[in-house]
N, C-alpha and C positions, 0 to 999 in steps of 0.2 A: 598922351604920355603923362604920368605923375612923379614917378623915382628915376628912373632909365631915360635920358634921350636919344637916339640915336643920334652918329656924329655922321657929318657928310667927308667922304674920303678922296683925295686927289695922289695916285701913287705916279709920280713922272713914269717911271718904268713902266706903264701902259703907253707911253705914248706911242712907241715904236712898237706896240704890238700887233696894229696892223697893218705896219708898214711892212712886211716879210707877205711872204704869198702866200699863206697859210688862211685860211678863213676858217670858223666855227660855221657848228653846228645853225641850220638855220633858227631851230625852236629855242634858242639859249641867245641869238642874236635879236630874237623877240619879243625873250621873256623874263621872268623875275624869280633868282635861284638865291636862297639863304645857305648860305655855309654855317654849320653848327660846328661847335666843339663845347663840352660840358665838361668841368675836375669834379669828382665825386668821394665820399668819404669811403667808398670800397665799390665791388663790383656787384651788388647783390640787390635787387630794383627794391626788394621788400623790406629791407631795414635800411638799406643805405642811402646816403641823400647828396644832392647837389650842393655844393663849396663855390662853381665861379659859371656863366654863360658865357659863352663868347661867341660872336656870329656877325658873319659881313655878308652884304647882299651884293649881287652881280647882278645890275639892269642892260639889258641889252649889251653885254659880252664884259662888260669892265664891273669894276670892283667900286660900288659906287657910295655904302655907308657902312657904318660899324656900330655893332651893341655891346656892352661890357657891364657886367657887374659880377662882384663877389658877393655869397648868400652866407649868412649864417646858420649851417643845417640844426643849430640846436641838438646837434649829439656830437659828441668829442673827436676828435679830430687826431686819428692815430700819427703816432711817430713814424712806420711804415708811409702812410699818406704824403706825411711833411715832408721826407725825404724824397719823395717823387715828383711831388708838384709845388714845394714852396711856400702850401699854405696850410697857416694853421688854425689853432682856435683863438690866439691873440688879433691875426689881421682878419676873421671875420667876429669876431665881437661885435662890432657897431655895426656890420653891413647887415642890409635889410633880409626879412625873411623871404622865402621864395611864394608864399599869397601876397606881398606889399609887391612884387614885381613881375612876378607871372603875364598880370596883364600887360604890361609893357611889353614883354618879351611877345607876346601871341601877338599883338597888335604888329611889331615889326616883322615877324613872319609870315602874317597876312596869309594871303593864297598863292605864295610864291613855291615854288619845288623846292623840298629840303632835302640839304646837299650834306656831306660828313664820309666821315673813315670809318667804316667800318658804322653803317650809320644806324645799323639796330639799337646797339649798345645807348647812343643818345639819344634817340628814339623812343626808345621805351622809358628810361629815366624821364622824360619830358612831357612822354605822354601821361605815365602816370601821378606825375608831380602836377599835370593839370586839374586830370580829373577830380585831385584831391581839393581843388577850387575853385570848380566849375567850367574849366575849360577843355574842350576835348579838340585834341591835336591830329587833323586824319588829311595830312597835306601829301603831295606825291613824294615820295624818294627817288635819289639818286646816291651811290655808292663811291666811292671814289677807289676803296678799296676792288671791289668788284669791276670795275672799270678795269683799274690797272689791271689785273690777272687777266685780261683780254686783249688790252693794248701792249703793255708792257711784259710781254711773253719771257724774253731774254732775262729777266730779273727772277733771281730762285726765293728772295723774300718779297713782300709788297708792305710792312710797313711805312708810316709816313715819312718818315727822317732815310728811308733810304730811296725813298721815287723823287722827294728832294735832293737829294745828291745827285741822282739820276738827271733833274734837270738845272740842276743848280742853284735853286732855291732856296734861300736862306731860312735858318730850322731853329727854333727856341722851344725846346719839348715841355707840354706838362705845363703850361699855362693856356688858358681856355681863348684868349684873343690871338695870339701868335700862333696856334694851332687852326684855328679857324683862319687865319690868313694864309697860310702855310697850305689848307686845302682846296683854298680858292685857287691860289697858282695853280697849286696843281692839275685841279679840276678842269683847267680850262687850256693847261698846257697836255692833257689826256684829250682834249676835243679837236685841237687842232688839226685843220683838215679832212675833218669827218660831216660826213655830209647829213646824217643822223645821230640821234642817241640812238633810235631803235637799230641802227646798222651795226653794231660793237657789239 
């Protein structure tokens, strides 16, 4: 790593998470899942660009480091935007461009399953922000959105901030590290119990 380190994470509120009789899936109790959340300067892959990364890893069921940075997309940064996510063109001014940490970010996502709401949307933003500096992004996905629409049947929306309520999860919208934490809970409070991914 040169820009970005990732931080090592200790959330006490795992500790009791396997004290309940619930068990995970067995391939997520043996493997290495990145939770993505990207704020972006609009929706559109082809002019629009990345504003902030945020992403926590889950090793073997817990929540076990975090990555964070704000990007400076080098195009203006709507009022529309600011109002939704908080950031503008003043707080990323100094933060780095997204080739100065790209490889940081690909390095901690490794070949781990990439995890997200609705995880196209990040996805493609990421994939293409690679390719544009040599990195290409072709890890496994996992949905969280698509998840819940099978798990969580009884719910008529499946946004984030309402499968949050749903399990009581504490919800800070529209910043890219508390979203990305936001769908770890989740993620893993949608697996509880389940004896596969491939079974849901």
């Amino acid at each position: 790593y040169s820009l970005i380190f990732p931080k090592p994470v200790e959330l006490t509120k795992q500790d009791s998470f396997f004290a309940t009789s619930y068990t995970l899936p067995e391939e997520v109790l043996n493997g290495v899942y990145t939770v993505v959340d990207i704020e972006t300067t609009g929706t559109d892959v082809s002019n629009d660009k990345i504003t902030e990364i945020g992403a926590v890893k889950i090793i073997n069921g817990v929540i076990a480091e975090e990555f964070q940075t704000l990007i400076n997309p080098e195009i203006p940064i709507s009022d529309r935007i600011y109002k939704l996510t908080g950031i503008n063109d003043e707080l990323v001014a100094l933060s780095p461009k997204i080739e100065d940490v790209f490889a940081d970010f690909f390095k901690f996502l490794g070949n781990s399953v990439f995890v997200a709401h609705n995880t196209e949307f990040d996805y493609k933003f990421l994939r293409s922000a690679g390719k544009k500096v040599g990195y290409v992004i072709n890890n496994k996905t996992e949905d969280t959105l698509a998840i819940s629409r099978k798990v969580l049947k009884q719910l008529s929306h499946h946004k984030l901030n309402q499968i949050c309520d749903f399990y009581g999860i504490k919800f800070h919208h529209h910043r890219a590290l508390s979203d990305a934490y936001a769908t770890a809970e989740v993620f893993l409070e949608l697996l509880k119990g389940k004896k596969s991914l491939k079974d849901i």
